[in-house]
matplotlib code that plots the C-alpha trace (Angstrom):
import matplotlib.pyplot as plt

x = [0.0, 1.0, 2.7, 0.2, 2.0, 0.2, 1.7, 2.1, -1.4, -2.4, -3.8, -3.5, -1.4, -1.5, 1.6, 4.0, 3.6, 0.2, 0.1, 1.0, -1.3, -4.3, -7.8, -8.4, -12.7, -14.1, -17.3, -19.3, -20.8, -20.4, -20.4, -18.1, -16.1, -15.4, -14.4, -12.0, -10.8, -10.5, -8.9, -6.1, -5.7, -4.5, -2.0, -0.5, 0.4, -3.2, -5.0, -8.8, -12.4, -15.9, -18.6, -21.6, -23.3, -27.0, -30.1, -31.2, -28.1, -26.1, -28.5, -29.2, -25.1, -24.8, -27.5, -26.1, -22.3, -22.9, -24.3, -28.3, -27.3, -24.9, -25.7, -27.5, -24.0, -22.1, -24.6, -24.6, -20.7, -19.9, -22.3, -21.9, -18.0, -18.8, -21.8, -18.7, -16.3, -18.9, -19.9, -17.6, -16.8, -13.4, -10.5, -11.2, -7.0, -6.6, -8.5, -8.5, -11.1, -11.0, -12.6, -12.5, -11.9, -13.3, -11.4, -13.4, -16.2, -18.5, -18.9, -17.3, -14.2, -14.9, -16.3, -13.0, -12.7, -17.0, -15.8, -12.9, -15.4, -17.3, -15.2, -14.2, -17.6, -18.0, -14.8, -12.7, -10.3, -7.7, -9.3, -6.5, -8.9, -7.1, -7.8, -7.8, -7.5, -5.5, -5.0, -2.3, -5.1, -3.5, -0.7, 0.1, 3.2, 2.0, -0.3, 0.5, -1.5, 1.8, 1.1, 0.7, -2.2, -3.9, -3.7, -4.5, -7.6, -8.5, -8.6, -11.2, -13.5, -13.8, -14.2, -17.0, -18.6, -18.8, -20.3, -22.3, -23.8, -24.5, -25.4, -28.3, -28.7, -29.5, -30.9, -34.7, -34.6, -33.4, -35.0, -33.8, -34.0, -30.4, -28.2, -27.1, -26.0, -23.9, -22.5, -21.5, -19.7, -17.7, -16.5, -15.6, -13.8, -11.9, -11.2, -9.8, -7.6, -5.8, -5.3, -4.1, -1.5, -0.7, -2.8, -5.3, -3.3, -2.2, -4.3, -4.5, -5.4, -8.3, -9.5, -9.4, -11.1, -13.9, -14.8, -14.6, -17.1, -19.0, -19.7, -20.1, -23.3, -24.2, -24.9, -27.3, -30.5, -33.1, -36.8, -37.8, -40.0, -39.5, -39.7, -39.4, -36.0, -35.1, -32.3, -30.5, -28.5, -28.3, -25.5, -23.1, -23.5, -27.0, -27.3, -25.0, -25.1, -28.2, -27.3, -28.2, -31.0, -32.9, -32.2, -33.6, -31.9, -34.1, -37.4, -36.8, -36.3, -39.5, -41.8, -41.0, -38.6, -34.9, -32.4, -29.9, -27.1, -24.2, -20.6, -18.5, -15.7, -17.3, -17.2, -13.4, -12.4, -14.9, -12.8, -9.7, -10.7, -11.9, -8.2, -7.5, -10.8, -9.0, -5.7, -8.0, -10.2, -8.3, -5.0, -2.0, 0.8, 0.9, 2.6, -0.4, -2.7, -0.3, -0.5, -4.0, -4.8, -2.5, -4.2, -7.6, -6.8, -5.1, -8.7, -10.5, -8.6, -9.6, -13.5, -13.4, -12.2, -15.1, -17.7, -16.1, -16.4, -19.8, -20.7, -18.6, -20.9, -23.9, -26.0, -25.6, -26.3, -23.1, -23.2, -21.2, -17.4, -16.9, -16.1, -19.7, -20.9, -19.6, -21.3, -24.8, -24.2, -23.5, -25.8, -26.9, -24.4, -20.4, -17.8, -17.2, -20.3, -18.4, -19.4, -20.6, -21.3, -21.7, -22.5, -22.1, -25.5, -27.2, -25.4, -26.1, -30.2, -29.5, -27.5, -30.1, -33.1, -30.9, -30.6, -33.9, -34.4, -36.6, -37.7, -35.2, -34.8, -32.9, -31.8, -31.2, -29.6, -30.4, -27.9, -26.5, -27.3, -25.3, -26.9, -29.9, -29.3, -27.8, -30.0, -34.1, -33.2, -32.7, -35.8, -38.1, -35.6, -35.4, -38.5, -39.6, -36.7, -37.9, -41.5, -41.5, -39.3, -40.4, -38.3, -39.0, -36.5, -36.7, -35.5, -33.4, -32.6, -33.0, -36.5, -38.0, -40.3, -39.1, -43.3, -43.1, -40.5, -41.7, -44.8, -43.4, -41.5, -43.9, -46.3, -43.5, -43.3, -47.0, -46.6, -44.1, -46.3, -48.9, -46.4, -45.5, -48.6, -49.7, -46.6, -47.5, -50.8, -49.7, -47.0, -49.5, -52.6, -51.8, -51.2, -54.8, -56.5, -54.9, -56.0, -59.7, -59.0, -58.2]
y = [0.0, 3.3, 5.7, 8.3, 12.1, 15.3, 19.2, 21.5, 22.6, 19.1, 18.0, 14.8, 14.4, 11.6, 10.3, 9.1, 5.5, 5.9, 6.1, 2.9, 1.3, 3.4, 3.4, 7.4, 7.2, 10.0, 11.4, 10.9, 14.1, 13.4, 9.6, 9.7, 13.0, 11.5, 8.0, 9.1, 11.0, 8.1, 6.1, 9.1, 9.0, 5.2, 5.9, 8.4, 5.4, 5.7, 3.5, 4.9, 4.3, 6.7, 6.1, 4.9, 4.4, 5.9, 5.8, 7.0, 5.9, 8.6, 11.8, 9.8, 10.4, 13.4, 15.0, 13.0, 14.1, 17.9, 20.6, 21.3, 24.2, 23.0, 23.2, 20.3, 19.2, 19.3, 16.7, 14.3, 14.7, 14.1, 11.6, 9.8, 9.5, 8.7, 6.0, 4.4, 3.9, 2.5, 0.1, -2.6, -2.6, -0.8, -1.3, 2.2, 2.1, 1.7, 4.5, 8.3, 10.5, 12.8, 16.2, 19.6, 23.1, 25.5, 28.7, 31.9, 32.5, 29.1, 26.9, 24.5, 25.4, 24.1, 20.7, 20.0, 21.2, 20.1, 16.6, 16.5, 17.6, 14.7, 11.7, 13.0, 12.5, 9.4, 8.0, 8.0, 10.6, 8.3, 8.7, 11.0, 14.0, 14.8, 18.3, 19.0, 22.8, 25.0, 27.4, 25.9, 25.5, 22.4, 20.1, 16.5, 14.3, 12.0, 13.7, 16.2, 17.6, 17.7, 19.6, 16.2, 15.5, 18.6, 18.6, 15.1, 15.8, 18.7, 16.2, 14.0, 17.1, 18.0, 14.7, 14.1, 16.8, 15.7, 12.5, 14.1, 16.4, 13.8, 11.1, 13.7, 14.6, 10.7, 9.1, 11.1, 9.2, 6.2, 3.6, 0.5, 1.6, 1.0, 2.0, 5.6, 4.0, 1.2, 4.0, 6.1, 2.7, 2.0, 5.7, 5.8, 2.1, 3.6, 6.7, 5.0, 2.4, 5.1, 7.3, 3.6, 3.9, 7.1, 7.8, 10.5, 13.5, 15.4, 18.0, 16.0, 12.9, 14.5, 16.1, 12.5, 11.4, 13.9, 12.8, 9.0, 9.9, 11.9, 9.0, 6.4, 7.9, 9.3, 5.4, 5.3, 4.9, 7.6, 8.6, 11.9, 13.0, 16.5, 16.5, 19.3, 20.4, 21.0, 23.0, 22.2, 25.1, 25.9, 24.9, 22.7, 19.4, 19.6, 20.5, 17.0, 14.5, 12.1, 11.8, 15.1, 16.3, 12.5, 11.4, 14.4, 13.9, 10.2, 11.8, 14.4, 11.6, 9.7, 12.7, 12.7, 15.5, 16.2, 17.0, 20.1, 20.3, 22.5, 21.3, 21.4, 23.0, 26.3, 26.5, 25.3, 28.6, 30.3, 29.3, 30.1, 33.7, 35.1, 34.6, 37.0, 38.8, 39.4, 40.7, 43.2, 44.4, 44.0, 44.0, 41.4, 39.9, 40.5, 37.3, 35.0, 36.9, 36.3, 32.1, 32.4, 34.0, 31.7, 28.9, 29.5, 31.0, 26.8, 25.0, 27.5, 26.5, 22.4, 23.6, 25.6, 22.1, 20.4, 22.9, 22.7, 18.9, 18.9, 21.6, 19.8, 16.6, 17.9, 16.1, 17.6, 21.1, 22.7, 25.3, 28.5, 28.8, 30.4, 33.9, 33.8, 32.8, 35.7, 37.8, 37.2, 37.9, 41.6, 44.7, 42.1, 41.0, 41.7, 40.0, 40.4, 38.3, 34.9, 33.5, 30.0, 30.0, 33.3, 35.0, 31.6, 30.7, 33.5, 33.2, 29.7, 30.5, 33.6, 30.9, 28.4, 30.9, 32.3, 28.8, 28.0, 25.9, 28.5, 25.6, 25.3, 23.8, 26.0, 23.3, 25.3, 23.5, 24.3, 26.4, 28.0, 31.6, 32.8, 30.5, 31.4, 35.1, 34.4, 31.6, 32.0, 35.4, 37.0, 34.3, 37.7, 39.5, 37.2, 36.6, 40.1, 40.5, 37.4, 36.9, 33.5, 31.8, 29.1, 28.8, 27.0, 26.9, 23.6, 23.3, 20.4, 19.6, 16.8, 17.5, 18.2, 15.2, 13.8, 14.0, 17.7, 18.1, 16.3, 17.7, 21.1, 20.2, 18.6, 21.7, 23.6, 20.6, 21.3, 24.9, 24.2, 22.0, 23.9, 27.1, 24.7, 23.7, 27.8, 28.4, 25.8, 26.4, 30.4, 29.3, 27.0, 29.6, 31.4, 28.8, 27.3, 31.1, 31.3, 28.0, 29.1, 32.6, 30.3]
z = [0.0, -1.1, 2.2, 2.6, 2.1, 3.0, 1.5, 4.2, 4.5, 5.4, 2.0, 0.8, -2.1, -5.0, -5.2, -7.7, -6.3, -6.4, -9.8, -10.4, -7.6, -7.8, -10.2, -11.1, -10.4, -13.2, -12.7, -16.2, -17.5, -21.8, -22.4, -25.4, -24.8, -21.4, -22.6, -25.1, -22.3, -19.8, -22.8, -23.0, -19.7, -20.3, -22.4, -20.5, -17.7, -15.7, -14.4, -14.9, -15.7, -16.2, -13.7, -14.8, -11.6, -11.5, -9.2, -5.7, -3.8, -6.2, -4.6, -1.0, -0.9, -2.0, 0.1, 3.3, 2.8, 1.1, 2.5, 1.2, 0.2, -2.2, -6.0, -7.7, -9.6, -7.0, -4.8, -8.2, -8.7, -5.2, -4.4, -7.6, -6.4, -2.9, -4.0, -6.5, -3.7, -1.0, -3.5, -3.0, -6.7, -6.1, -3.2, -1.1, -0.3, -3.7, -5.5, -6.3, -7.1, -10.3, -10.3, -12.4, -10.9, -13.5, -11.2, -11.1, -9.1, -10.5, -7.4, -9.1, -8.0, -4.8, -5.3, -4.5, -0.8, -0.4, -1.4, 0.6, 3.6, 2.7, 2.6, 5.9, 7.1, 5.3, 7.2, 3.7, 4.3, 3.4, -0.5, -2.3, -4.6, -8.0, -9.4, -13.0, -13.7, -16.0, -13.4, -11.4, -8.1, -6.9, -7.9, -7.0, -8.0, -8.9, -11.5, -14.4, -17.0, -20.0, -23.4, -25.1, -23.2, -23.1, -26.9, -26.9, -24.6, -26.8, -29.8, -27.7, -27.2, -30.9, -31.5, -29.2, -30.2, -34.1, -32.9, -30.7, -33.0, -36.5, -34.0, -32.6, -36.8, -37.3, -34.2, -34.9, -38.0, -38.1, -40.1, -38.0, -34.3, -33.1, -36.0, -35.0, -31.6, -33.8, -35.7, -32.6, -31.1, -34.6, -34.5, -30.6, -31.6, -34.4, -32.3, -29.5, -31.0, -33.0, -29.7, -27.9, -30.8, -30.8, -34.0, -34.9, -33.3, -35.9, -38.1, -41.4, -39.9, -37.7, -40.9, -42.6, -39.1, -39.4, -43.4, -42.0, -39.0, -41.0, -43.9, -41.2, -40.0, -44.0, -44.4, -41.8, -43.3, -42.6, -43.0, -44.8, -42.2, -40.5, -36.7, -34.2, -33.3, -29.5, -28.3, -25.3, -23.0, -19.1, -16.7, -18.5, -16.1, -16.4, -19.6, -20.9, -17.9, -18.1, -14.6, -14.0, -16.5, -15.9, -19.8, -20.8, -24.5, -24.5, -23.2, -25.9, -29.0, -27.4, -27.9, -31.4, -31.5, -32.5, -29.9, -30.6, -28.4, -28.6, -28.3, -25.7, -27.7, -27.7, -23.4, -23.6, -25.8, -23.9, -20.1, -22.2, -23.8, -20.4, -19.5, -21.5, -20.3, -17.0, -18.2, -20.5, -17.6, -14.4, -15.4, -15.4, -17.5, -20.8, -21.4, -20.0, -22.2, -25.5, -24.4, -23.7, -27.0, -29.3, -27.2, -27.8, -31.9, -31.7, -30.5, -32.9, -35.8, -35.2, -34.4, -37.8, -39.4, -37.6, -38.6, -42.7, -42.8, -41.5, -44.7, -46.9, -46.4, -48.0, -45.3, -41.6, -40.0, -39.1, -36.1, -36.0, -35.1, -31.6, -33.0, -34.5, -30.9, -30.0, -32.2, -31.1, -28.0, -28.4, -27.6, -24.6, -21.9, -22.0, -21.8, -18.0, -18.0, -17.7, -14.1, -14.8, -18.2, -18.5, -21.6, -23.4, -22.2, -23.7, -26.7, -27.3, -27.1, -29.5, -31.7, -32.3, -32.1, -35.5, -37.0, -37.1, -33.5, -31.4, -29.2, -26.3, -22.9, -20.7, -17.8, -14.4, -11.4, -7.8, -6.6, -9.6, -9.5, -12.3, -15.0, -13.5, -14.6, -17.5, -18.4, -16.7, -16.6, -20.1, -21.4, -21.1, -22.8, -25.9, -26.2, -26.6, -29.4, -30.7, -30.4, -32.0, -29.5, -27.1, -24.5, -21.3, -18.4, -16.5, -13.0, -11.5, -7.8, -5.2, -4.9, -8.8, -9.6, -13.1, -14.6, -13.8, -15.7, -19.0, -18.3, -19.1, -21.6, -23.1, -23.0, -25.0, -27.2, -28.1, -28.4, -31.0, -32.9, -32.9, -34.5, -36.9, -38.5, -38.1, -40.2, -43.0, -42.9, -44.2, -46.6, -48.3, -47.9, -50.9, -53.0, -52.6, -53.1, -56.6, -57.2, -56.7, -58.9, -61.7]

ax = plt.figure().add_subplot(projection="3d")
ax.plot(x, y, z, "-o")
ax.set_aspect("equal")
plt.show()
């Protein structure tokens, strides 16, 4: 068993030799961003796997070990951890738990120290925490993010997201039930043996990559029918994590509608341009602001290649690039607007209102003011600039009944319909009075 060592402020650290004894536990958020991620995290000499864990015992911890006052991600993320190591599935001397720190003023940043709290309580303090954060919060020895695997891990983003948005293109549609699903496992197969050998990582090859994604779900067989499209946005675990928005993306396909979800890329550049945000408005080195902005100008460059397969093919809806993002969201909020999602959220609703998706769920956490301002809050705003938007926030904590939920959504779902046949109902209207003239 690996020697426990503390830093000098008492915190646990993970350890070189734990590296080599120890299972890294990942909370799951994006199935396929976060497996390709896990898979990465192999390579690089870790030993880790994505949580799948689900059900009652995942809130009954959180709620027991987290203070009620806690946001709704942090009670799933910290009791989904703390449900995984009282399972008996894993060795509790012989794990460590994975966990993001955004930085900033998103509560997110302190999971960390509220999870720490609770494996106390739960009599696990022994359990080393790993934070993963570009903003030098906490280091451990025995863990390092290197160049090659942020690159690599911002390989496995764009990636998911391409999947992410044809498989949500096809899945509506499919002729044999099943075959978007098959498509999504060939690609993350494909994927994830070229990353196991060191594949797949260079700009050329993801381009070739993206064409070979893009054709495997073109063969999918579809139906010509039109269906309503849904647009997704709120608080990012909520707004990706089944866990946390109760399958919301399934309920969505079993009402008969299409599911539009932004990517993931666009919040990376976004964490990485309000770097440079901060040097703008309250000052600070030059230099960080120069790495921040070749950074982010290095992501954008792979999400424009994304976005030009996906017009190349002829056959799938691409979004904007970030920089067009950006653009919508101007004569509304600022750029010092970046606490929780910030902005981002707001531009995301202007984005698909824009591109022809007025219908959107905006999912709100307990707990989460800032995407409740950003989010809730500017849906009065919106819709007064855009009349024909539908937009219905829907709010999730430890006490929202699931019906409630669908029930709202599925009064928007009938609002939508009932805009739709309006709208053909006046695009065929002249048509049929001509007819009579003649």
């Amino acid at each position: 068993m690996a020697k426990l060592e503390y830093d000098n402020t008492g915190r646990l650290l993970f350890t070189k030799e734990m590296k080599e004894e120890y299972t890294l536990l990942i909370p799951q958020m994006l199935p396929d961003h976060f497996a390709m991620l896990v898979r990465i995290l192999q390579t690089e000499g870790y030993k880790a796997e994505m949580l799948g864990n689900t059900g009652r015992g995942v809130i009954d911890n959180g709620q027991k070990y987290v203070h009620n006052d806690a946001c709704f991600p942090a009670i799933l993320v910290i009791g989904q951890l703390i449900d995984a190591v009282k399972s008996g599935k894993y060795d509790p001397h012989k794990v460590a738990l994975v966990i993001t720190q955004t930085g900033g003023g998103c509560r997110a940043s302190n999971y960390i120290h509220m999870l720490r709290k609770a494996l106390v309580k739960a009599g696990l303090e022994f359990v080393p925490v790993i934070s993963v954060n570009l903003s030098g919060l906490e280091k451990n020895p025995g863990f390092k993010l290197s160049l090659g695997f942020i690159r690599k891990a911002v390989f496995a983003v764009i990636y998911g997201d391409l999947i992410m948005n044809v498989a949500n293109q096809v899945r509506p549609y499919e002729v044999n039930p099943g075959d978007a699903d098959a498509a999504t496992a060939d690609c993350m197969d494909f994927l994830l043996s070229d990353m196991g050998a060191g594949k797949g990582m260079t700009f050329k090859s993801m381009e070739k990559n993206f064409d070979r994604i893009i054709d495997r779900f073109k063969a999918v067989p579809v139906t010509g029918e039109e269906k309503v499209r849904v647009g997704v946005v709120g608080e990012i675990y909520v707004k990706y994590a089944p866990l946390g928005n109760n399958n919301l993306n399934e309920f969505l396909l079993s009402e008969g509608a299409e599911p539009v979800v932004p990517g993931l890329v666009d919040f990376v550049i976004f964490k990485i341009y309000n770097r440079e945000v901060d040097v703008d408005i309250y000052g600070g080195k030059w230099v960080k602001r120069a790495f921040c902005h070749f950074f982010g100008n290095y992501v954008k460059k792979y999400q424009r290649a994304m976005i030009a397969a996906l017009k190349r093919s002829g056959r799938f809806r691409a979004p904007g690039d970030f920089d067009e993002l950006h653009g919508y969201i101007k004569g509304y909020l600022g750029d010092g607007n970046k606490m929780g999602e910030g902005w981002l959220l707001t531009a995301e609703m202007l984005e698909l209102i824009h591109t022809g998706v007025p219908n959107i769920v905006c999912t709100q956490p307990f707990g989460c003011l800032p995407n409740h301002i950003v989010g809730k809050g500017m849906i009065r705003k919106l819709k007064d600039d855009y009349p024909g938007s539908n937009i219905v926030a829907i709010d999730y904590d430890p006490g929202a009944t699931k019906i409630n939920q669908e029930n709202r959504i599925k009064l928007m779902l009938a609002n939508a319909r009932a805009i739709a046949k309006q709208e053909r109902q006046e695009t065929s209207a002249p048509a049929v009075e001509e007819t009579v003239k003649v």
